[in-house]
C-alpha positions as CSV (number, residue, x, y, z in Angstrom):
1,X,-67.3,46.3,-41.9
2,X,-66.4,43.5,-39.0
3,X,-69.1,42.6,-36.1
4,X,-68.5,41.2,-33.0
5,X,-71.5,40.7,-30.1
6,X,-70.6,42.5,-27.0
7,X,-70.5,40.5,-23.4
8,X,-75.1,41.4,-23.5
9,X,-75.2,39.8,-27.4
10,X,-75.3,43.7,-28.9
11,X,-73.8,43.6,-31.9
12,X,-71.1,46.2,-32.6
13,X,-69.8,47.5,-35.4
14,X,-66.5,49.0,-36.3
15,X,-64.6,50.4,-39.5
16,X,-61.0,49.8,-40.8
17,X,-59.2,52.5,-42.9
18,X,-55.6,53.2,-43.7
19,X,-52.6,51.3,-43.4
20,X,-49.7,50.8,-40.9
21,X,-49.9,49.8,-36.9
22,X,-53.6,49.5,-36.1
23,X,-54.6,52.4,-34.0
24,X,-58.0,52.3,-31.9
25,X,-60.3,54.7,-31.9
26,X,-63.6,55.7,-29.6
27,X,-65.1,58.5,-30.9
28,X,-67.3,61.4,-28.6
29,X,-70.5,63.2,-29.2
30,X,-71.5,61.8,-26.7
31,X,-72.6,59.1,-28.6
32,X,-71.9,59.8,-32.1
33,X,-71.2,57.3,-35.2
34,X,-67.6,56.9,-35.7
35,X,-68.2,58.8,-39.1
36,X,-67.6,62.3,-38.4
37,X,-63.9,61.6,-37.2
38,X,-63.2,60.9,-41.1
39,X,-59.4,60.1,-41.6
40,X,-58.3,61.9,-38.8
41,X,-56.6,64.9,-40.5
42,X,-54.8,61.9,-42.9
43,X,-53.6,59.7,-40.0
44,X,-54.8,57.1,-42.5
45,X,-52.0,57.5,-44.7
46,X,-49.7,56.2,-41.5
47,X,-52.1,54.1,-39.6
48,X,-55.1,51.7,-40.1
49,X,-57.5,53.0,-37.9
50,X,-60.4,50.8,-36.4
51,X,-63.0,53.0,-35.7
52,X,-65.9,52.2,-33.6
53,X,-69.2,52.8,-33.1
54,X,-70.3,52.6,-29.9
55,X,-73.4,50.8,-29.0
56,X,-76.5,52.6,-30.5
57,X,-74.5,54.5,-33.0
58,X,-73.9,54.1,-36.5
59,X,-74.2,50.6,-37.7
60,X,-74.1,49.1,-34.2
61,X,-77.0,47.6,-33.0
62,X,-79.3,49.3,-29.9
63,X,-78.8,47.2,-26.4
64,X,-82.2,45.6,-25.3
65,X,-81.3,47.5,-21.9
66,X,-80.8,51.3,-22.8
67,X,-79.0,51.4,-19.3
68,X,-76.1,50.2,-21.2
69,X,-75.3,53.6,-22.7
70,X,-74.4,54.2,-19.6
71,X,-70.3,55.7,-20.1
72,X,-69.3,53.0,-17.1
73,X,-71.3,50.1,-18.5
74,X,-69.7,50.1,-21.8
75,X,-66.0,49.7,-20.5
76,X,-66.2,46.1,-21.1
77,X,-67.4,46.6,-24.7
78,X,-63.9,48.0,-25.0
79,X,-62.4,44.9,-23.8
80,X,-64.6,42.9,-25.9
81,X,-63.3,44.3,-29.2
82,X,-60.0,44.5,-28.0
83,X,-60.1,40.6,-27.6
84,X,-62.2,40.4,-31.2
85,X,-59.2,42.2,-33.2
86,X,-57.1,40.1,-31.8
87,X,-54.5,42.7,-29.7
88,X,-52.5,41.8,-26.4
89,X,-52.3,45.7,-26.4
90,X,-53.3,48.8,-28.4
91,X,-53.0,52.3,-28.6
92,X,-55.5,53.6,-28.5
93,X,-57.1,57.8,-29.1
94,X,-60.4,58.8,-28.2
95,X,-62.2,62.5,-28.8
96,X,-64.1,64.3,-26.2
97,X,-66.4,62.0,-24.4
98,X,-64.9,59.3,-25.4
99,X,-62.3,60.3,-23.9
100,X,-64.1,59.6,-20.8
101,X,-64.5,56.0,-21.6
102,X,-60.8,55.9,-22.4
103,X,-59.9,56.7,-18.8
104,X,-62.8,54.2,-17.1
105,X,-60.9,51.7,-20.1
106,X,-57.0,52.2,-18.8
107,X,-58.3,52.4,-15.4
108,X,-60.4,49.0,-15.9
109,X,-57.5,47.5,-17.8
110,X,-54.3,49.2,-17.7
111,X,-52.2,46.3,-18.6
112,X,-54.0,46.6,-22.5
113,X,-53.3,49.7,-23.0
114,X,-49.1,50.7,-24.9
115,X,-50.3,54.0,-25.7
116,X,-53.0,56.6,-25.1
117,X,-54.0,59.6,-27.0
118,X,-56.9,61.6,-25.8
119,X,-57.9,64.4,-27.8
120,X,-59.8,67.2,-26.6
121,X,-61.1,65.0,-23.6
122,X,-64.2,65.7,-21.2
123,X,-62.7,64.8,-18.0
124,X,-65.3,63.8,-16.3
125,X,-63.7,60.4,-15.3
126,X,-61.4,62.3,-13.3
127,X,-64.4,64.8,-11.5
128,X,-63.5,67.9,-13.5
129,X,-66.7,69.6,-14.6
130,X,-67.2,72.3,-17.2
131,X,-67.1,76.1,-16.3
132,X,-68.7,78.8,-17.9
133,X,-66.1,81.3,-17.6
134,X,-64.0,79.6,-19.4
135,X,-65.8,78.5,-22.5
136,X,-66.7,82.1,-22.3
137,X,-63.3,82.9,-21.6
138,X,-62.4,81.3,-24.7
139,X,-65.5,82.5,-27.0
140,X,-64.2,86.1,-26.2
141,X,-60.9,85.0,-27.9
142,X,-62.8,85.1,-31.5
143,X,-63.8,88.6,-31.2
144,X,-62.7,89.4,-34.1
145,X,-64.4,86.9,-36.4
146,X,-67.7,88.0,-38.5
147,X,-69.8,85.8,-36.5
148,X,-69.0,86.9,-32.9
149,X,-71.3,89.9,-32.9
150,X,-74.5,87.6,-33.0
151,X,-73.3,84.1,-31.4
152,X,-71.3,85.9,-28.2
153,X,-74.6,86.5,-26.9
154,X,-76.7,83.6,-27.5
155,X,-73.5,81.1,-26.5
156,X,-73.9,83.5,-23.0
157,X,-77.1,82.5,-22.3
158,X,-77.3,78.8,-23.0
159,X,-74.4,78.7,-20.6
160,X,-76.2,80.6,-18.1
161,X,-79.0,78.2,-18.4
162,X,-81.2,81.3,-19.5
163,X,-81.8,80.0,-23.5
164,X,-81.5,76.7,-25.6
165,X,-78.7,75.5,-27.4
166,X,-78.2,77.9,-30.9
167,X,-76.8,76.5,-34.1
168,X,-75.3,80.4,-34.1
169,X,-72.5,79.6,-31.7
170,X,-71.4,77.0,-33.8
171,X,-68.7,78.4,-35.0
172,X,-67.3,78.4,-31.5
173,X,-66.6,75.0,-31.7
174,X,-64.1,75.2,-34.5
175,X,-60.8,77.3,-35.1
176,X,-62.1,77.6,-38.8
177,X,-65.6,78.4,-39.7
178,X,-65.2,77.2,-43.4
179,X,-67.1,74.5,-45.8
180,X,-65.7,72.1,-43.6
181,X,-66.5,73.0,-40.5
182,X,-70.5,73.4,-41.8
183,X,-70.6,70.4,-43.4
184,X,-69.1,68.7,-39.6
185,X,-71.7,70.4,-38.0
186,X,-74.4,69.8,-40.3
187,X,-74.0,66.1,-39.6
188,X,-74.1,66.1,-36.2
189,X,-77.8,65.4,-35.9
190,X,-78.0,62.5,-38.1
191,X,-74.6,60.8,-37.0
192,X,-75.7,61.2,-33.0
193,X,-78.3,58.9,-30.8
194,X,-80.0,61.7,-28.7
195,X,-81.4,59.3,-26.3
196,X,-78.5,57.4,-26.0
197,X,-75.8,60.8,-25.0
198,X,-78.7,61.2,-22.2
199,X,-77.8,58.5,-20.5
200,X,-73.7,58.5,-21.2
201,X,-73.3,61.0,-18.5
202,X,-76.1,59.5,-15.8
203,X,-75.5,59.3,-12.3
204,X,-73.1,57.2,-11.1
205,X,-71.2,56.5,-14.1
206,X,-68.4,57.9,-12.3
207,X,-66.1,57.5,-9.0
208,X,-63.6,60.0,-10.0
209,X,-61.2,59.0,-6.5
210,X,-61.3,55.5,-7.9
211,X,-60.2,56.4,-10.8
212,X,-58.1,59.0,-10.3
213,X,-56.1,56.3,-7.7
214,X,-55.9,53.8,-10.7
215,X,-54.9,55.8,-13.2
216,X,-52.0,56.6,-10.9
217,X,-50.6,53.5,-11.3
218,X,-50.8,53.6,-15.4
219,X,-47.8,52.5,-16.9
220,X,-48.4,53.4,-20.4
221,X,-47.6,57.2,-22.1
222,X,-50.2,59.4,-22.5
223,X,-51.1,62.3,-24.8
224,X,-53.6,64.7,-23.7
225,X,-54.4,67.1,-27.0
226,X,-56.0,70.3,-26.4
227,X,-57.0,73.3,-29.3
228,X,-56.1,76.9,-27.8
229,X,-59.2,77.9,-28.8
230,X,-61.2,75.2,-26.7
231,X,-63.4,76.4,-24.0
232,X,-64.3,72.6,-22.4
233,X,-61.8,71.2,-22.0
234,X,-59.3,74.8,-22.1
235,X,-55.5,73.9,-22.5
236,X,-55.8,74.8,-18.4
237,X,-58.2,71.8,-18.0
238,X,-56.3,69.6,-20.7
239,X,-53.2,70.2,-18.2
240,X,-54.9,68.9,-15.1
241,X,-55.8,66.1,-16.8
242,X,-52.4,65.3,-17.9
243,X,-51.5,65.4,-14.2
244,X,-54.0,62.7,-13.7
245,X,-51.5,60.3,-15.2
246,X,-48.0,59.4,-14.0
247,X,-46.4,59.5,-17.5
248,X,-48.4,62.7,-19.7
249,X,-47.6,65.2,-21.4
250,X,-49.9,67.7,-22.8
251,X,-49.9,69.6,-26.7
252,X,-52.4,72.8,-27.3
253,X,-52.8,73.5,-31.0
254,X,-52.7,76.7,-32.0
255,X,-55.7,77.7,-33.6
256,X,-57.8,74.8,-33.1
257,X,-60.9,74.5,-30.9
258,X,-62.5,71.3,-30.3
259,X,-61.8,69.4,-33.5
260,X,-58.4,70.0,-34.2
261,X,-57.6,67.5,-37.2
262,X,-60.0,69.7,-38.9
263,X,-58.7,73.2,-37.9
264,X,-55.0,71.9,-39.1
265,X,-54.6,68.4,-40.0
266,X,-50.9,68.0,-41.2
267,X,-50.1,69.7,-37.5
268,X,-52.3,67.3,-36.1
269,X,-51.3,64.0,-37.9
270,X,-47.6,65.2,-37.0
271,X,-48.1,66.0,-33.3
272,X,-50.2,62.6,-33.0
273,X,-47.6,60.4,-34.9
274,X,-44.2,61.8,-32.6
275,X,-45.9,60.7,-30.0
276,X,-47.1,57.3,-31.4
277,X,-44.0,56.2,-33.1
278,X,-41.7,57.9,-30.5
């Protein structure tokens, strides 16, 4: 497992499997250990992934400032590791809200970055903000599944703001409610720094017209990857963030939801790798 110290002297952490063109990877949650992305669906088998945890998370070390979890603030450990493994430029995938610190990343350096894959991204970088309607919108979608009849309802009201989060509307946030989808679930808690996602999203992390106006000028392709299933971001959102970019192009999965390598990973590892080795 290789260490480097961020610009502060925080240790970070990161983890190398598979084999083939190193791929870099920034993982969501927000702020959850670099675990739960596993292989990738067996992207392993076709590139060596460096994985990393983010600072907080896994077996990186906590900042002395918890300011620093900051999405913003941790741009520059993205540049740091960059340096560290030694790349003039990588391509590089991030999930969900990491996604978010992907685009800050490009935006920041756009020179570093040959190829971007953003999977499933919150694009909040870019001012777009969840919607009700449309994770519900998307819930109603499983209607026929076993669960619906009992997690419709409770997924309602946390939306609403009227009732907590529910481990019963799980299921919403994968196209396949098997073992593997309770087992990715059931780590969640363990592999994610509460405190730290608090503070990933805190005011000012973002000037979305800033970004938006550098991003603009990104030279590098980019793959935004949505599941059809997804309520946040919906393939509609995944879209608009593809428009964001000068050179995108957008994939919806069929079937998948928000963690599409698990809902169908050989059309996940194939979708991923035409674009990468296009």
């Amino acid at each position: 497992m290789p260490i480097f110290s961020a610009s502060d002297g925080t240790r970070l952490a990161y983890h190398l499997r598979g084999r083939g063109e190193p791929l870099a990877v920034v993982p969501g949650g927000p702020m959850r250990a670099s675990e739960y992305l596993g292989d990738l669906g067996g992207l392993t088998a076709h590139r060596r992934l460096a994985l990393l945890d983010l600072r907080g998370t896994g077996d990186s070390e906590a900042p002395a400032d918890p300011a620093t979890y900051r999405c913003d603030r941790m741009v520059e450990d993205l540049e740091v590791w960059r340096d560290h493994m030694g790349l003039e430029h990588m391509d590089l995938l991030a999930h969900s809200a990491g996604a978010a610190l992907a685009m800050l990343y490009a935006a920041r350096h756009p020179q570093r970055i040959r190829r971007l894959v953003l999977v499933t991204p919150n694009p909040s970088a870019l001012g777009l903000r969840a919607v009700a309607e449309d994770r519900l919108a998307a819930a109603r979608l499983r209607a026929g599944e076993l669960w619906f009849g009992r997690a419709f309802p409770a997924f309602r009201a946390w939306l609403t703001g009227e009732a907590d989060f529910d481990d019963v509307f799980l299921p919403f946030f994968h196209g396949r409610w098997d073992d593997t989808a309770r087992a990715h679930t059931d780590a969640e808690l363990r592999q994610t720094n509460e405190e730290a996602g608090e503070r990933y999203f805190a005011e000012g992390a973002f000037t979305p017209d800033a970004t938006r106006k550098a991003l603009a000028a990104l030279t590098a392709p980019v793959l935004v990857y949505a599941g059809a299933l997804d309520g946040w971001p919906s393939p509609a959102v995944a879209r608009r963030t593809a428009e964001a970019f000068p050179h995108a192009e957008c994939a919806v999965q069929p079937g998948a939801a928000h963690y599409p390598w698990l809902d169908d990973p050989e059309r996940f590892v194939g979708r991923t790798l035409a674009f990468l080795d296009r």
